[in-house]
N, C-alpha and C positions, 0 to 999 in steps of 0.2 A: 472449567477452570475460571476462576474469580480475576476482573483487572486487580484485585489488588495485589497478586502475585507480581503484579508487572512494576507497581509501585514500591515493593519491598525490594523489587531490583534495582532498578531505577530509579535513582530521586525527578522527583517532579520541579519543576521552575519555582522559586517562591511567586513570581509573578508572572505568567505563560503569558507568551504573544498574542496578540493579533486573534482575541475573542470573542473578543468585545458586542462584532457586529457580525455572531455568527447565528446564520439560523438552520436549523437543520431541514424543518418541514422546507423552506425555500429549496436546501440543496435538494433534498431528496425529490421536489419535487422538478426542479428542472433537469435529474438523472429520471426521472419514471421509476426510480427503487430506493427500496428502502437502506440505509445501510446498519453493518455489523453496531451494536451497543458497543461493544467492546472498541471499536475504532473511535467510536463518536465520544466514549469515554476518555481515548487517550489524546485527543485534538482537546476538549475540552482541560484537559488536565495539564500539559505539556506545553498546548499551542505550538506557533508555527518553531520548526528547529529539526535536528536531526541526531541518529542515534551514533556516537562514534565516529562523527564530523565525516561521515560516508554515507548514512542512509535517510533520505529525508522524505519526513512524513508529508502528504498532502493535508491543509488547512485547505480548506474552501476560503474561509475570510481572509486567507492574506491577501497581502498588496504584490507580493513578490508573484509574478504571473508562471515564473516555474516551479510554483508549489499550490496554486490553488485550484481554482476549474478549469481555467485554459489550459495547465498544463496534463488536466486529465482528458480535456474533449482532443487535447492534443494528440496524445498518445493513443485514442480511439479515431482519429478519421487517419491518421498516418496507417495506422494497421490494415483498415479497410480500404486506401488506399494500393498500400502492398498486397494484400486479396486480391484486388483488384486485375493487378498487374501479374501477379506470379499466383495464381492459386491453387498449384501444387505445394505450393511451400507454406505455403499459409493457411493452414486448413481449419485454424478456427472459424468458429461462427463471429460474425460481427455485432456486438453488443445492442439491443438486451437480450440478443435471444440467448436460451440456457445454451451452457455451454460455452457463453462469448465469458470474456474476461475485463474488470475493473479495475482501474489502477487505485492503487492507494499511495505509493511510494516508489522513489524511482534512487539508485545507488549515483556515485559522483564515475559509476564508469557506463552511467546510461543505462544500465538493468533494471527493469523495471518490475515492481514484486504489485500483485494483482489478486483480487479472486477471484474466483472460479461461480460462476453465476450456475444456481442449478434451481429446485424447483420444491428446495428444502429452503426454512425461514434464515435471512440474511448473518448470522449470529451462525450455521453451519457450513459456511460457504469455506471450501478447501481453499487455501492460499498458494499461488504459484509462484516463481520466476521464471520473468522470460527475459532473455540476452539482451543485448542494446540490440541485435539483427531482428530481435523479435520473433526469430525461427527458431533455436532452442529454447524449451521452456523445462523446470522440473515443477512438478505437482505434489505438494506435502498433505498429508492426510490432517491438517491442522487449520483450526481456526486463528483467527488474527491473533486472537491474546496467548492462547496455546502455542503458534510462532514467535510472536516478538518473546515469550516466557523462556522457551526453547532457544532461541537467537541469543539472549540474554546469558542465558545455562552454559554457551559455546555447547547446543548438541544438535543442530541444522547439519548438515552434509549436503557440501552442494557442491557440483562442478563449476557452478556459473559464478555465485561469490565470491568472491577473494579471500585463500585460504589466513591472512593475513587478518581481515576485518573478521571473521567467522572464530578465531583464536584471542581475539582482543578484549578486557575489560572494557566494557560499555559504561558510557555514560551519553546525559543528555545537553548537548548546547542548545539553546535558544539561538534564533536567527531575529 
């Protein structure tokens, strides 16, 4: 599937945020991966803001620190910390190994939507949700753009999202 499916959904910003001083080799290089085209297209496109005034994408360049890298190394050393402590409950792997999970975007009820690290090129990575507990997760057979296309559609099925936000016309705010 092509972003541009995503753009004929979604209007883009006449002027996206906070891109200015975005570099990706930097991001990708202080994660050790590569990330999705498809994501880097839609940060590029959108910048910083969120879908439905509930689900907000990570920018790496913004200023707001619960949408850029802190709030992703965030949500990766709190997981491994819960590992940690309970590792029956938490049985993922801790990132980068395959199998661990990245965040991309996290919802205004703390759910944090992720993908699925495996050992296929980053542009195939399954997208999940996992709960604000971080214990429930569901895994869609879909890539980023394939999801947000589908999310857009109202045709995601989930327990974790709000059957409200999952029924709603979407659009994009700018933050």
């Amino acid at each position: 599937m092509e972003f541009g499916e995503i753009t004929a959904r979604l209007s883009p910003p006449i002027l996206p945020k906070e891109i200015d001083d975005l570099s990706w080799d930097a991001v990708e290089g202080e994660l050790g991966v590569e990330l999705p085209a498809g994501y880097k297209e839609f940060v590029a496109t959108y910048g910083t803001g969120s879908i439905g005034k509930f689900l907000w994408i990570f920018n790496p360049a913004s200023k707001n620190r619960s949408l850029n890298g802190e709030a992703i190394r965030y949500f990766q050393s709190s997981y491994t910390e819960l590992k940690q402590d309970f590792p029956a409950d938490y049985t993922r792997p801790t990132f980068p190994a395959l199998n661990s999970f990245l965040p991309w975007a996290v919802t205004d009820n703390g759910d944090t939507l992720v993908w699925i690290l495996c050992d296929k090129p980053p542009n195939s990575w399954k997208v999940g949700v996992m709960a604000s507990d971080q214990v429930a997760e569901e895994i869609y057979e879909s890539d980023f753009v394939e999801f947000i296309v589908q999310l857009l559609d109202q045709e995601i099925d989930s327990k974790i999202l709000p059957r409200q936000f999952l029924d709603m016309k979407k659009t994009f705010q700018s933050f």
